[in-house]
Structures are given as C-alpha cells and as structure tokens.
ZADO-1210 file (C-alpha; in nm, 4 decimals, padded with zeros to 6 digits):
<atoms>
<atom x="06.3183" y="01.0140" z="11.6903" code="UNK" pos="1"/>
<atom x="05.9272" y="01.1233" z="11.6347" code="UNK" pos="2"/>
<atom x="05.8418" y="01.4506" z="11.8337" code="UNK" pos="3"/>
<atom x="05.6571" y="01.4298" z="12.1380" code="UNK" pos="4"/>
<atom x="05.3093" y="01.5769" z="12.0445" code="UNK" pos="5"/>
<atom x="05.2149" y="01.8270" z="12.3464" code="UNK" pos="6"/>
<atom x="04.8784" y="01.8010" z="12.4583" code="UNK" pos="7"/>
<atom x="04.6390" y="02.1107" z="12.5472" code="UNK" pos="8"/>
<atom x="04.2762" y="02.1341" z="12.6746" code="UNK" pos="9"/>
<atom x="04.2324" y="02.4708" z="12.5055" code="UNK" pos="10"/>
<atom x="04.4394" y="02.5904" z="12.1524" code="UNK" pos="11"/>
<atom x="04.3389" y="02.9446" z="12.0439" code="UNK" pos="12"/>
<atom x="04.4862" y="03.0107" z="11.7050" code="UNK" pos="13"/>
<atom x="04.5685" y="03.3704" z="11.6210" code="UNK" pos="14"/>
<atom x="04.5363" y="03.6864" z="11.8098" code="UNK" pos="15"/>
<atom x="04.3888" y="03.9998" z="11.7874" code="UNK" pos="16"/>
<atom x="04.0490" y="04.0899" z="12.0252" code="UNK" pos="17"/>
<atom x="03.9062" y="03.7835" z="11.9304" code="UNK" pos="18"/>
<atom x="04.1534" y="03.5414" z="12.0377" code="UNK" pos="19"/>
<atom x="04.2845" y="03.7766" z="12.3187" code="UNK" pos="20"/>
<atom x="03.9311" y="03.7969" z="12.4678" code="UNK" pos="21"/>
<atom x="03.8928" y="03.4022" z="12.4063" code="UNK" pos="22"/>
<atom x="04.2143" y="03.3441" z="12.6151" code="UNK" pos="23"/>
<atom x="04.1024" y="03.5699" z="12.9165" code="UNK" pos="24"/>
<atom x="03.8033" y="03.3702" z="12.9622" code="UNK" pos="25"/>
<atom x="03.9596" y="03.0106" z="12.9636" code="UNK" pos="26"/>
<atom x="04.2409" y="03.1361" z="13.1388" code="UNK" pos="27"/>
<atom x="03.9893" y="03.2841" z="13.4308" code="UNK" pos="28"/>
<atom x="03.7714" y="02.9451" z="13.4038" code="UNK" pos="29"/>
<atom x="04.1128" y="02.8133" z="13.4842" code="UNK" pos="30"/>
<atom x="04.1234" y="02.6234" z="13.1351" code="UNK" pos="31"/>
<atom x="04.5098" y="02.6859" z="13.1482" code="UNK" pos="32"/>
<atom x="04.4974" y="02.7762" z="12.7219" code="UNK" pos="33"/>
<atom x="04.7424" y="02.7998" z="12.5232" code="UNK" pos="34"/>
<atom x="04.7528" y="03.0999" z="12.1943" code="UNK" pos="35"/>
<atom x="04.9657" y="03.0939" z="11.9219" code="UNK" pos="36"/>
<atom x="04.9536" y="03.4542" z="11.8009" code="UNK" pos="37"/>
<atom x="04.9906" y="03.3766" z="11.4175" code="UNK" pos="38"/>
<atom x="05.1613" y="03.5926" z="11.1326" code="UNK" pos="39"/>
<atom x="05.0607" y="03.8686" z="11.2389" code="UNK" pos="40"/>
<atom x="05.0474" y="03.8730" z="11.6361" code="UNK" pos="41"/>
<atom x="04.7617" y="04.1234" z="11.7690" code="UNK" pos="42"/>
<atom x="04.5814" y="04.1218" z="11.4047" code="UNK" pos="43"/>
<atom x="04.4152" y="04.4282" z="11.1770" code="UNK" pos="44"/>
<atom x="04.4280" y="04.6438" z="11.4444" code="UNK" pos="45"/>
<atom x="04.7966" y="04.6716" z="11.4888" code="UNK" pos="46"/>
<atom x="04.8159" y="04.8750" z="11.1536" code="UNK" pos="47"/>
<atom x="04.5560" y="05.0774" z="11.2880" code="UNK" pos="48"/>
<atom x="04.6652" y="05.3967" z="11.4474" code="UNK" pos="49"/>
<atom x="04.4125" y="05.5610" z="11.6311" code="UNK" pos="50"/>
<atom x="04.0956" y="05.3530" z="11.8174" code="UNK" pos="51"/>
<atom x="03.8168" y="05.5496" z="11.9282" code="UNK" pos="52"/>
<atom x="03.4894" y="05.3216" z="11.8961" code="UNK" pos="53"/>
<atom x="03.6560" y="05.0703" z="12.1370" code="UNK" pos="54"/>
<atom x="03.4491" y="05.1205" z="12.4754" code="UNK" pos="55"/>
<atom x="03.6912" y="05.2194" z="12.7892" code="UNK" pos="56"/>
<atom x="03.9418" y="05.4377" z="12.6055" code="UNK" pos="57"/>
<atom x="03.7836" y="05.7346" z="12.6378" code="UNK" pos="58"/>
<atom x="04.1040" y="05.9671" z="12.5190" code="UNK" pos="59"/>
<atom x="04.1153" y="05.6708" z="12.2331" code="UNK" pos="60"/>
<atom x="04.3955" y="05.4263" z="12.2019" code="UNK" pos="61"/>
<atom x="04.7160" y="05.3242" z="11.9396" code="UNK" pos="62"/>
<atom x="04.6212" y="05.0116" z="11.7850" code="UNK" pos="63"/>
<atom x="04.9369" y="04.8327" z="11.8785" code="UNK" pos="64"/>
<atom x="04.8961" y="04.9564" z="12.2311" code="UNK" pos="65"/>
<atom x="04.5507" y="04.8038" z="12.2390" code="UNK" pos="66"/>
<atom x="04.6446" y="04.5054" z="12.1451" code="UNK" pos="67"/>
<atom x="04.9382" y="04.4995" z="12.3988" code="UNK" pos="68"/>
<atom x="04.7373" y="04.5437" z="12.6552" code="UNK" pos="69"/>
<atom x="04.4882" y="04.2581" z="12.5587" code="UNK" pos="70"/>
<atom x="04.7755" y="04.0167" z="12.5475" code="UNK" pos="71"/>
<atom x="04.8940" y="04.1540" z="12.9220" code="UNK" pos="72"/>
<atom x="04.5597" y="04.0992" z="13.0674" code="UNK" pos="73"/>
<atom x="04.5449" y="03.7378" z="12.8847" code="UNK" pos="74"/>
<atom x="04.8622" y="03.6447" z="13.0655" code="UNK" pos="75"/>
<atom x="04.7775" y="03.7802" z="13.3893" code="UNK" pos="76"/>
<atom x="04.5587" y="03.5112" z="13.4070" code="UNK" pos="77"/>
<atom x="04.7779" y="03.2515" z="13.2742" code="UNK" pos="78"/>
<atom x="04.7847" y="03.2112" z="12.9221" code="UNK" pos="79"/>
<atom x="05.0518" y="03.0762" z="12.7540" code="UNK" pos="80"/>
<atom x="05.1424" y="03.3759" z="12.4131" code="UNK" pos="81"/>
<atom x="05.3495" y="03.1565" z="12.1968" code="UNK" pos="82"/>
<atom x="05.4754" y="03.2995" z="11.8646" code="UNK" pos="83"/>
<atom x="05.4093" y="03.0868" z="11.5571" code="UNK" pos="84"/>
<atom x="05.1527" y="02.9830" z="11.2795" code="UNK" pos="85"/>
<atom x="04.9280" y="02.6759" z="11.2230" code="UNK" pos="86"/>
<atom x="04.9957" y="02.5783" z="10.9646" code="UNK" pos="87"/>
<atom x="04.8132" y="02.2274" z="10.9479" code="UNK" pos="88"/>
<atom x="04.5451" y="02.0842" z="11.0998" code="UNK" pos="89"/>
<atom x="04.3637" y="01.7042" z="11.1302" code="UNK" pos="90"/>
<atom x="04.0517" y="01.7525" z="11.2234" code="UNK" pos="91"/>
<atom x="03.9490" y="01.3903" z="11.2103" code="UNK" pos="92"/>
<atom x="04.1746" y="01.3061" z="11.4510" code="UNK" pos="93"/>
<atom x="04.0777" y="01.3132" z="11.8336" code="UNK" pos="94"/>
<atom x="04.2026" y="01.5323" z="12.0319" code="UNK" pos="95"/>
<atom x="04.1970" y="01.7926" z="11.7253" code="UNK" pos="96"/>
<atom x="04.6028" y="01.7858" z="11.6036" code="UNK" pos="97"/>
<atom x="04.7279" y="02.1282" z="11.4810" code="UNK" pos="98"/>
<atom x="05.0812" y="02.1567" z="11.3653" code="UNK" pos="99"/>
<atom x="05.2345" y="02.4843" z="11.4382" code="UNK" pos="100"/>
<atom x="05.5341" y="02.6307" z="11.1481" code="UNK" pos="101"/>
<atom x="05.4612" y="02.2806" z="10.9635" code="UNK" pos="102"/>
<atom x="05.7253" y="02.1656" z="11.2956" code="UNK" pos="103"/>
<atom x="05.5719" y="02.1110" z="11.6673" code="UNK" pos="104"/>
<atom x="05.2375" y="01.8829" z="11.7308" code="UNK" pos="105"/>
<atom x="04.9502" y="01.9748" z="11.9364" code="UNK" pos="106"/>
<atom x="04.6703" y="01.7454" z="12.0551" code="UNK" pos="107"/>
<atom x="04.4093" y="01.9636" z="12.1601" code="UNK" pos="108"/>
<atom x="04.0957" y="01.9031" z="12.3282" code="UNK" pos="109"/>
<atom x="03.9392" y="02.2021" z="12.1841" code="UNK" pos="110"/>
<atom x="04.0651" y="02.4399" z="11.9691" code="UNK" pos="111"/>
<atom x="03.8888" y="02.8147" z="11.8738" code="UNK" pos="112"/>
<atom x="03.9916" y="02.9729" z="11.5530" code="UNK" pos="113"/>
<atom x="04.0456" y="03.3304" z="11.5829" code="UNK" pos="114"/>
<atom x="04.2586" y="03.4008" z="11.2642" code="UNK" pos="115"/>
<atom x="04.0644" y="03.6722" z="11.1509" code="UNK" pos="116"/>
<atom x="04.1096" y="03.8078" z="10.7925" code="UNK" pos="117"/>
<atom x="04.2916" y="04.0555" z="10.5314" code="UNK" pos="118"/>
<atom x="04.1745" y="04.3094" z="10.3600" code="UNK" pos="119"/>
<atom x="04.2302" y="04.3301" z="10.0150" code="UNK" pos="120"/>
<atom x="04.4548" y="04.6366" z="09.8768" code="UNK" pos="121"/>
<atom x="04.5144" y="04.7616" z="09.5722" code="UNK" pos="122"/>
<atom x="04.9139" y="04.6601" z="09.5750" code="UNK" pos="123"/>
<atom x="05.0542" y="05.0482" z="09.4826" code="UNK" pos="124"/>
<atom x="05.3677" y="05.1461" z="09.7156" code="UNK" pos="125"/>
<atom x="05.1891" y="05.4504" z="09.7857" code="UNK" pos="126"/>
<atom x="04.8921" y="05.2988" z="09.9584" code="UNK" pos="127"/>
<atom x="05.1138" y="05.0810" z="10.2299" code="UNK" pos="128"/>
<atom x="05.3505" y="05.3469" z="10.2911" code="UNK" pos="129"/>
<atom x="05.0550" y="05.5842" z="10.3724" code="UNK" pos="130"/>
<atom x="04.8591" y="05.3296" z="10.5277" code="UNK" pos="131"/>
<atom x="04.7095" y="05.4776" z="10.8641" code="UNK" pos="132"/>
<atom x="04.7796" y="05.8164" z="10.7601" code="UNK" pos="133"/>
<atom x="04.4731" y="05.8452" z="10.5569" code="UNK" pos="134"/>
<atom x="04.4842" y="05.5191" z="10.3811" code="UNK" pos="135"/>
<atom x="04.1962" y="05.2900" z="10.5428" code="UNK" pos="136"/>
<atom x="04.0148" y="04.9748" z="10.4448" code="UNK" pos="137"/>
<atom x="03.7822" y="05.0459" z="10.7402" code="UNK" pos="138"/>
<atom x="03.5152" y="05.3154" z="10.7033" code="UNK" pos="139"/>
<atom x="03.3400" y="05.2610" z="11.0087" code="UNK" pos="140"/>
<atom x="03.6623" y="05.2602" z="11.1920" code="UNK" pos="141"/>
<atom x="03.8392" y="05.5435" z="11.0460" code="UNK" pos="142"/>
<atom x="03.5500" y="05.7698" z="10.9025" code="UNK" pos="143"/>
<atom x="03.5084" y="05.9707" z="11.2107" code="UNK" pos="144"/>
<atom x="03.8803" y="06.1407" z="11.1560" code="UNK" pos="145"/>
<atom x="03.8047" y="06.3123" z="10.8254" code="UNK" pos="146"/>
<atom x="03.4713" y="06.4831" z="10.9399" code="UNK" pos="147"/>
<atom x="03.3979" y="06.7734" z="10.6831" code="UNK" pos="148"/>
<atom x="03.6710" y="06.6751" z="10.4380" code="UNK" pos="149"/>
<atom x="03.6634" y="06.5178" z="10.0756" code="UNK" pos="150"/>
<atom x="03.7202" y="06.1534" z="10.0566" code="UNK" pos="151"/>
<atom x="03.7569" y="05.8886" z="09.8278" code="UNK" pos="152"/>
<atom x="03.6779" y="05.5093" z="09.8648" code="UNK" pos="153"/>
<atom x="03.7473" y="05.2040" z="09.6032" code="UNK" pos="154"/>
<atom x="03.5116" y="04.9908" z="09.4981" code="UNK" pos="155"/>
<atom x="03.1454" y="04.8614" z="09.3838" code="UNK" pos="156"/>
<atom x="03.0086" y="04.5899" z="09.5553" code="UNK" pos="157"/>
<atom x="02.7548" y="04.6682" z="09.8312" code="UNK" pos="158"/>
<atom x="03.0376" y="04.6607" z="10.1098" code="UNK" pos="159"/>
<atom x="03.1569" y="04.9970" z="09.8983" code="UNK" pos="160"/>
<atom x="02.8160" y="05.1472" z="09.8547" code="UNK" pos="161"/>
<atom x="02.7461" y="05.1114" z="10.2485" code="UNK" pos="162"/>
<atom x="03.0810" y="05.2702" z="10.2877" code="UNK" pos="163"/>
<atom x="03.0342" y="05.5544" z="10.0640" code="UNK" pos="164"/>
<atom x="02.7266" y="05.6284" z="10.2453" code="UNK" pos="165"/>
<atom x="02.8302" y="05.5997" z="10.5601" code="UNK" pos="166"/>
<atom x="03.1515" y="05.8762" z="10.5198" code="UNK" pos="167"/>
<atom x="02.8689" y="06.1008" z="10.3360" code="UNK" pos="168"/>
<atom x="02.6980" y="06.1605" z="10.6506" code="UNK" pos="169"/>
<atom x="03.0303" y="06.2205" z="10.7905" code="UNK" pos="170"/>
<atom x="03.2857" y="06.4187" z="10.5091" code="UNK" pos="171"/>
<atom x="03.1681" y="06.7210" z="10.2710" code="UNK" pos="172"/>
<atom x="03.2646" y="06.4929" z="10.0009" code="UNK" pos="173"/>
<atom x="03.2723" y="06.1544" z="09.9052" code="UNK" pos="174"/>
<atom x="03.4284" y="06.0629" z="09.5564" code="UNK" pos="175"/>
<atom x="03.3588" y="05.6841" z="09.4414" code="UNK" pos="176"/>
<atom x="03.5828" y="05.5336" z="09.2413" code="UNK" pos="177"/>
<atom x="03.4337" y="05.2587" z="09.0227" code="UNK" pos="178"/>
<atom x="03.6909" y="05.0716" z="08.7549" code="UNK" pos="179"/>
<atom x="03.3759" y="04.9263" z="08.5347" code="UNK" pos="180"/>
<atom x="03.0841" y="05.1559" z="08.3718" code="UNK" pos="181"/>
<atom x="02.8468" y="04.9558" z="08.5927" code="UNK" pos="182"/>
<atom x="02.8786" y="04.8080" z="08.9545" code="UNK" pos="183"/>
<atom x="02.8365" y="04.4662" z="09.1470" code="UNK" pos="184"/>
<atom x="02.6412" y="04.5864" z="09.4635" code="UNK" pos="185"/>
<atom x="02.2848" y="04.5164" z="09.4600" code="UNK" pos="186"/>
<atom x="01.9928" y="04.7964" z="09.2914" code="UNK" pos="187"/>
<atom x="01.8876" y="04.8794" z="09.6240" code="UNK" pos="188"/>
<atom x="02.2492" y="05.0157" z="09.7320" code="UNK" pos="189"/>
<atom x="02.3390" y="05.1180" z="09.3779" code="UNK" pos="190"/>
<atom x="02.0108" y="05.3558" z="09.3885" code="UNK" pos="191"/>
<atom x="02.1637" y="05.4886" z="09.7690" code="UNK" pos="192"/>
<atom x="02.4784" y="05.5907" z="09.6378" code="UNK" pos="193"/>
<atom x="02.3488" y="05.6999" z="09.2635" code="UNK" pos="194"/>
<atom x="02.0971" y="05.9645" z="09.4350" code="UNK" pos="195"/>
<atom x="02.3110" y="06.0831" z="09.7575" code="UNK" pos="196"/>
<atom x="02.4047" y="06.4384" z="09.6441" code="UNK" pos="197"/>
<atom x="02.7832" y="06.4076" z="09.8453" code="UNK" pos="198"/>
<atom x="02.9005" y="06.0986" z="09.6457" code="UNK" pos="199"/>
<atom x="03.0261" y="06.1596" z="09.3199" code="UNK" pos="200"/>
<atom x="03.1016" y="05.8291" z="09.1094" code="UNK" pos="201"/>
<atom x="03.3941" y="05.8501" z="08.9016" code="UNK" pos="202"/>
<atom x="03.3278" y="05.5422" z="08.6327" code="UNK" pos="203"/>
<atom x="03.5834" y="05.3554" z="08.4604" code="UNK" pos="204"/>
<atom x="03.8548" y="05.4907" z="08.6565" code="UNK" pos="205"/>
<atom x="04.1134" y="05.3254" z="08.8392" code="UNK" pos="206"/>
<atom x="04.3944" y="05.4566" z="09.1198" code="UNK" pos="207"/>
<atom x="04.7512" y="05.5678" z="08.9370" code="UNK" pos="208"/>
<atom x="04.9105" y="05.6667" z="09.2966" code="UNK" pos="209"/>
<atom x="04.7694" y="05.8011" z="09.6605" code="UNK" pos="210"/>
<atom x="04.9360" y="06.1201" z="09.6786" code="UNK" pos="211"/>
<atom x="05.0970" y="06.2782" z="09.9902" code="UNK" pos="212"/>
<atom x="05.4226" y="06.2311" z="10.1827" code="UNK" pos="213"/>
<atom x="05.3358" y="06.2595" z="10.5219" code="UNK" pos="214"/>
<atom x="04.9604" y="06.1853" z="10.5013" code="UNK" pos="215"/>
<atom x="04.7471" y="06.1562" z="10.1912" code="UNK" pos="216"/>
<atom x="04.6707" y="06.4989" z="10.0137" code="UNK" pos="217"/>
<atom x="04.5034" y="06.3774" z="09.7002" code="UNK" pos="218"/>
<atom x="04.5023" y="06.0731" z="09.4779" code="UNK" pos="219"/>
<atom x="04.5878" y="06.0837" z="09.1195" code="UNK" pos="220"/>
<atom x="04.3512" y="05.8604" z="08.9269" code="UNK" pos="221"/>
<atom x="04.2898" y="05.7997" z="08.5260" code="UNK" pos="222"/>
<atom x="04.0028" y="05.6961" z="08.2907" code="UNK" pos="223"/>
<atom x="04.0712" y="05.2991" z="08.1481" code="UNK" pos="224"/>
<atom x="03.8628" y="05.3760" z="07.8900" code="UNK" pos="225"/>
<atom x="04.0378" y="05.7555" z="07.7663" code="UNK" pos="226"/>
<atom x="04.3586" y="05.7256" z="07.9502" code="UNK" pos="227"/>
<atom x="04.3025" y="06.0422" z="08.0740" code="UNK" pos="228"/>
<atom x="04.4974" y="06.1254" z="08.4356" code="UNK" pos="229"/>
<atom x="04.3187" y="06.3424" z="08.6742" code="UNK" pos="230"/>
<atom x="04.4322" y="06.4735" z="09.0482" code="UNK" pos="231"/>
<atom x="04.1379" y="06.4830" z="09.3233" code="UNK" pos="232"/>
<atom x="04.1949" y="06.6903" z="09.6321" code="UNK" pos="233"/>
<atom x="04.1324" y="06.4244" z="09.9252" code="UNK" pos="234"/>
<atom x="04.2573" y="06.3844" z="10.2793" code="UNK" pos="235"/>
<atom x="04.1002" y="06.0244" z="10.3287" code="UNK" pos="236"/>
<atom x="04.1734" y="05.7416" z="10.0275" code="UNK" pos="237"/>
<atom x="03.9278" y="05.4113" z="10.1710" code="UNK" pos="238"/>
<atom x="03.9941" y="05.0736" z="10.0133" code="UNK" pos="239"/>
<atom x="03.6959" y="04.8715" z="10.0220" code="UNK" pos="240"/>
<atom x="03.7159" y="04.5881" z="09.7566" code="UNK" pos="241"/>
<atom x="03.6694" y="04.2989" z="10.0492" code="UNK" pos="242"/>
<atom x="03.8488" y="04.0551" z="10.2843" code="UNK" pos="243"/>
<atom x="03.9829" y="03.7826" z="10.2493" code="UNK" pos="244"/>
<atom x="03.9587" y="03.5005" z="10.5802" code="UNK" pos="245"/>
<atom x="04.2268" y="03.3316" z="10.6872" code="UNK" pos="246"/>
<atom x="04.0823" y="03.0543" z="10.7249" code="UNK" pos="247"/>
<atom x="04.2875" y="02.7782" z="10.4466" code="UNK" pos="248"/>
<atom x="04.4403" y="02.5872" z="10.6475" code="UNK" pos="249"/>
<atom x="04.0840" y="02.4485" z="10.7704" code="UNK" pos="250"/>
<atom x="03.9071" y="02.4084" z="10.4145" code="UNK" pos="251"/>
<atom x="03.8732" y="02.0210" z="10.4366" code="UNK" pos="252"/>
<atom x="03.7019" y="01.9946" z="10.7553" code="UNK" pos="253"/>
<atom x="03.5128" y="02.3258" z="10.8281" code="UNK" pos="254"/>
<atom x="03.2017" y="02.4523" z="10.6614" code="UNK" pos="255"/>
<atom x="03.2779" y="02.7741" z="10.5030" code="UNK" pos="256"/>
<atom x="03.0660" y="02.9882" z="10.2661" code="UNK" pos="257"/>
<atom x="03.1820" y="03.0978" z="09.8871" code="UNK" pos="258"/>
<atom x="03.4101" y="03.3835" z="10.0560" code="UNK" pos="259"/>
<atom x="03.5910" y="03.1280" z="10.3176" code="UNK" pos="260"/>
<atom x="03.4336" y="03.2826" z="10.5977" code="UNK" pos="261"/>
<atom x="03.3885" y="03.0482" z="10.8569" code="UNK" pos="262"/>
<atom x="03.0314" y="02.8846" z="10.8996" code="UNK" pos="263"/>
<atom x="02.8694" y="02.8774" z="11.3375" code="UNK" pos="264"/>
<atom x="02.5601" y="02.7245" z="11.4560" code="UNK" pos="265"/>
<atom x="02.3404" y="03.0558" z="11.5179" code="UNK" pos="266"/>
<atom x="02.3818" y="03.1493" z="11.8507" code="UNK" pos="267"/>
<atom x="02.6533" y="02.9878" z="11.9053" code="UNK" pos="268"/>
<atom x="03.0405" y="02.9974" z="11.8052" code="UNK" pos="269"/>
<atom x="03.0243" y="02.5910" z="11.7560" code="UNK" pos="270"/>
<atom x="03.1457" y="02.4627" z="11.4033" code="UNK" pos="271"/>
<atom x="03.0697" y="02.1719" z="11.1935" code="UNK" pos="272"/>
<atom x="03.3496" y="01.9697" z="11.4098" code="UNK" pos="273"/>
<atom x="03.2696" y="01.8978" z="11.7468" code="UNK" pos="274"/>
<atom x="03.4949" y="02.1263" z="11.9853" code="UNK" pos="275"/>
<atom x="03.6343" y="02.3591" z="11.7297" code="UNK" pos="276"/>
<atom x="03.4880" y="02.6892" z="11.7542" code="UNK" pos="277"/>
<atom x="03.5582" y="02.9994" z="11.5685" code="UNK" pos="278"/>
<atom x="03.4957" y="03.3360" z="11.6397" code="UNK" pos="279"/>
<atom x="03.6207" y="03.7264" z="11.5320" code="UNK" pos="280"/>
<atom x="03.6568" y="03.8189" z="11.1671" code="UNK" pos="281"/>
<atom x="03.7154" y="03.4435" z="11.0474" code="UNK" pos="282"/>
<atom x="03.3863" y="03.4057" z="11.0784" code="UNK" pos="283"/>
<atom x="03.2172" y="03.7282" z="11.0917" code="UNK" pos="284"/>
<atom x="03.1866" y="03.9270" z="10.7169" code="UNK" pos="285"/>
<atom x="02.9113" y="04.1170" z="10.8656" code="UNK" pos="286"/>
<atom x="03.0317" y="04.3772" z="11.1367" code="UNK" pos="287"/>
<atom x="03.4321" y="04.3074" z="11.1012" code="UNK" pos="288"/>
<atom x="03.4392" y="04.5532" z="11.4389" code="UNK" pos="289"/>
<atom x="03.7018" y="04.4619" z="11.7579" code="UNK" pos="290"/>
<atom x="03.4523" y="04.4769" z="11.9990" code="UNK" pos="291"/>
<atom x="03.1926" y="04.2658" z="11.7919" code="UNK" pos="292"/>
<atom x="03.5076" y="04.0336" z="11.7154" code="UNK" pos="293"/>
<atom x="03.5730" y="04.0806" z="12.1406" code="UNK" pos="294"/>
<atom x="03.2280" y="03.9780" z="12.2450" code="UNK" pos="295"/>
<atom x="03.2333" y="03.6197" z="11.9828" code="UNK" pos="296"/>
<atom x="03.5981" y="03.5532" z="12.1413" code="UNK" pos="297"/>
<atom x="03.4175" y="03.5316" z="12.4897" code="UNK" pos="298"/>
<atom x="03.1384" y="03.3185" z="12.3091" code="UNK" pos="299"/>
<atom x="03.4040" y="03.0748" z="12.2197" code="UNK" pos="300"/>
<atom x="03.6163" y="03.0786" z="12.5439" code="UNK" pos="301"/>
<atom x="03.2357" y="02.9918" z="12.6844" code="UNK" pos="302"/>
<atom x="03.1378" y="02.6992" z="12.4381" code="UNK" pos="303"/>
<atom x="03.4600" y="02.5018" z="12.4957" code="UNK" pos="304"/>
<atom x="03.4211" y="02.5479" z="12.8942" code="UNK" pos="305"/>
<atom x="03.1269" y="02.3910" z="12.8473" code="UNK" pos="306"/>
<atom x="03.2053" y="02.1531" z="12.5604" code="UNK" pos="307"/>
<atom x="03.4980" y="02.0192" z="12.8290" code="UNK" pos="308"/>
<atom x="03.2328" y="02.0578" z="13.1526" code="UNK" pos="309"/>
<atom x="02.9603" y="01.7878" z="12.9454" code="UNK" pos="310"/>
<atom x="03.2835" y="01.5905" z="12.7919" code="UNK" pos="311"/>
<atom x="03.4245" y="01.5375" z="13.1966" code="UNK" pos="312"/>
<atom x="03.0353" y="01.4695" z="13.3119" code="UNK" pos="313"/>
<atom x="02.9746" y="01.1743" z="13.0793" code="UNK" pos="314"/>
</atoms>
C-alpha cells in the first residue's frame, strides 16, 4: 500500500539560524511550518563553542545552547522540529514533493532551503579532536579569542588572504601556511598579505599534526619540497580552504554557481522555481555569519507569506 504523501503549506529544510529564524516567522504569520532539522540539527554553530558577535548575548553564548534556544522560540510559536534529512526532491511537481530519509512524502506549497554548508578540513585526527579548542574554520568568528597571540591559518585563495589579514590586526602573529610556491587568491590580496609585516608565509608546506592535548599549543608542519619537519609555537590553527553547500540534492532544478552555492533574485530570497526560497549559508559564500544567515531566514519566512498571500488572492 503507497504512503500517504502529507501535505504542508510551509517545508523548511535544515536548521541552524537560518532555518530557525525562517520557522519563527511563518510560525508567527500563523503559516503552521513544518522543519526538518537535517544531519546535523542546529548547523555550524553547534561545533562552535563560544558566540560573542551574535547581538543579545552580551556575556556570549555556547553554540549548542544558541541553537537550543532558537529551536525553543520556533516551537513556541508552533513549529513542528522533526528529525530527518531530504534527501530527494521533484521540483517539477506541484506542490514541490520532498522526500525525507529517501522514506516519507511531502507535498509542499512552499519550501525554503536552509541547509547551509561544510567547511572543508584538512582530515588529520588532531584537527577534529581539537576542534573548538583552537581549531577554527571561522576567522571572523573565532579571531577575537586569540588577541595578541601567534596564529596560523591554511590556505591561498582570497578567502585565506582576507583571513590572514583580518587575525593580523587582531594576534601578534599570523603564520600562513601555503602547500604550493605560489597562491590562487587574486594580486590584489596576494600583495595584502605579501607586504603585512605580522603574516609570515610559510611556502610549500603542508600540516603533519595540530599539536596540543587540551587546546592547540603549536602545529608541527614540513616542507613538500625538502621534507623537512618544523614545530611553530601557536595557540590558534584556522582552516580556511572553503565550503562546501549542501545543496545536492537540488542540482537539477535550482540555479547554482560553479561552487553549488545557491543562486536568489537580488533582493530577494526567491529561486529559479517558483515558491522555493533559500536562504543562510546555502546560498550565501559571502558573509557565512549567523546573524547575516538570521536576517535571510526572515527574508524567506517573508517571501513565501507572500508567495501564499498572491497564490490565495488569484
């Protein structure tokens, strides 16, 4: 016997301040949406430790307590938290049809995307177990709580450059590690970093293990080209080689650019298919911050009130 396919006015897929921001709004405009929190309910910022550039915390805030109190405040109002993953969607069909853990149907009227995306590590044990104890792939975030040390940050595409000059007006030190003799980021940014007196580019050199036990107290890198093994004194080890969207599932309807990022109609949170909306870090490779990724979520929650107020006029 077929499944019944459940049908919703609202699906938010994914959580995290996008999604949870999305899901207060339609839930106040009485919207009655339902969120499935994906694989990894309350996002990024749930392997985050300490949030102090959120506005409203002023004593800061643990990132899973953040997002715990997003999700409370979405529910107060009436959303429906389910656990679980789209994993398909038909976009041509209408009401949008999402399939959640390849099992349960949902016909939705309109459906924001708020699955946000990964950033890319290096894959050494050493950086996840000391992940958010001086391990960061967030500069802007995270810069603030190394203020006069020595740092070191991966990479050498502009992303990395911008970085690196961001923690030098920030740390004493700023050690760039760069695994070609040349990098990717564009002359302008290459010239920032190059002439900035507080960042030091290590070429050809690659990341052997983050050291520390407790919290990162150097990192032990070598020379590709010598083999030669070196220990730097750091407290702070960034990781800034990019992010990657999650945004697959949605490939063969959605516009996306080279990355997968998610492509909006400036000024708005409206995609390519009419009452699917995406906001957060899906669609945002610019700013990547929770209350930038907060403020599109409300964008979205917006668009499909209105999308469904001009659908029920006509």
């Amino acid at each position: 016997m077929d499944q019944e396919i459940e049908k919703v006015k609202v699906l938010i897929i994914g959580s995290g301040p996008a999604g949870y921001t999305a899901a207060i709004y339609a839930s106040r405009a009485g919207l009655s949406p339902v969120l499935y929190t994906g694989g990894q309910p309350g996002g990024q910022l749930t392997i985050t430790n300490d949030v102090e550039n959120y506005p409203g915390y002023p004593d800061g805030v643990m990132g899973p307590q953040m997002m715990e109190d997003f999700r409370k405040q979405a529910e107060r109002f009436g959303t429906d938290v389910r656990y679980g993953l789209a994993t398909q969607v038909d976009f041509d069909s209408n009401p949008r049809l999402v399939t959640i853990d390849d099992q349960k149907q949902i016909h939705a009227e309109t459906v924001i995307i708020s699955t946000g995306a990964s950033a890319k590590w290096l894959g050494i044990e050493s950086e996840e177990r000391l992940n958010g104890k001086g391990v960061s792939a967030c500069a802007v975030c995270d810069g603030f709580f190394f203020r006069g040390q020595e740092v070191a940050i991966v990479g050498a595409g502009d992303t990395a450059c911008e970085e690196a000059s961001y923690l030098s007006n920030i740390c004493s030190k700023v050690y760039m590690l760069v695994r070609r003799d040349e990098m990717r980021a564009s002359q302008i940014m290459q010239k920032r970093v190059m002439s900035n007196p507080k960042i030091e580019i290590l070429w050809n050199t690659e990341t052997d293990e983050i050291l520390g036990e407790e919290e990162v107290t150097g990192v032990r890198v070598y020379n590709n080209q010598t083999k030669e093994k070196r220990e730097i004194q750091v407290s702070g080890f960034f990781v800034a080689i990019g992010h990657q969207p999650n945004t697959g599932i949605f490939k063969d309807y959605l516009h996306m650019d080279s990355a997968g990022y998610l492509k909006t109609i400036p000024g708005s949170t409206k995609t390519n298919v009419e009452g699917v909306f995406a906001c957060g870090d899906a669609q945002d490779n610019i700013y990547r911050q929770a209350v930038t990724a907060a403020g599109t979520g409300c964008m979205a929650a917006l668009d499909a009130e209105r999308f469904l107020a001009e659908k029920e006029s006509t």
